[in-house]
C-alpha positions, 0 to 999 in steps of 0.5 A: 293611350295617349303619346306626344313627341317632338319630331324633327323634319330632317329631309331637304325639302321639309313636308312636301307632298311626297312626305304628306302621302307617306305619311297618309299611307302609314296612318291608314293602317292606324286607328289612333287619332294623329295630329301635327302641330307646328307654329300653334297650328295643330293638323289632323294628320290622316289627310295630306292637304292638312299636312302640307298647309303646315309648311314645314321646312327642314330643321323644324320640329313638329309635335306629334300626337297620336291618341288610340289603342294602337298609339305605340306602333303607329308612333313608331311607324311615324319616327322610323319615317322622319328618320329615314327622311321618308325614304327620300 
């Protein structure tokens, strides 16, 4: 199953690395294929590095693919994460 939304960035600080590692962390449990694309840049988003050379900032909307078996849950996971603005 493949799923893509756009998500928006709402924390202050945009996709620092506290994000990044969340991000990482809530992936780890996932077997889906997620990439982040933002500006025609488009990221693998299981590593951190990758993450924050996107340079999102607050306000940004980021196009999240996810692509696996588990493809609902991990996107949920995902959309819970940037609404809560990662626990920040």
């Amino acid at each position: 199953m493949k799923l893509v939304k756009n998500i928006k960035v709402k924390n202050t600080l945009g996709l620092h690395i506290r994000p990044a590692a969340l991000i990482v962390k809530i992936l780890q449990l996932s077997k889906s294929s997620v990439f982040f694309t933002y500006k025609k840049e488009t990221v693998n988003a299981h590593s951190i590095m990758n993450i924050l050379t996107l340079a999102a900032k607050k306000n940004s909307e980021i196009m999240v693919t996810v692509k696996g078996d588990d493809a609902v849950p991990t996107m949920e996971a995902l959309i819970e994460a940037f609404e809560t603005c990662f626990e920040e």
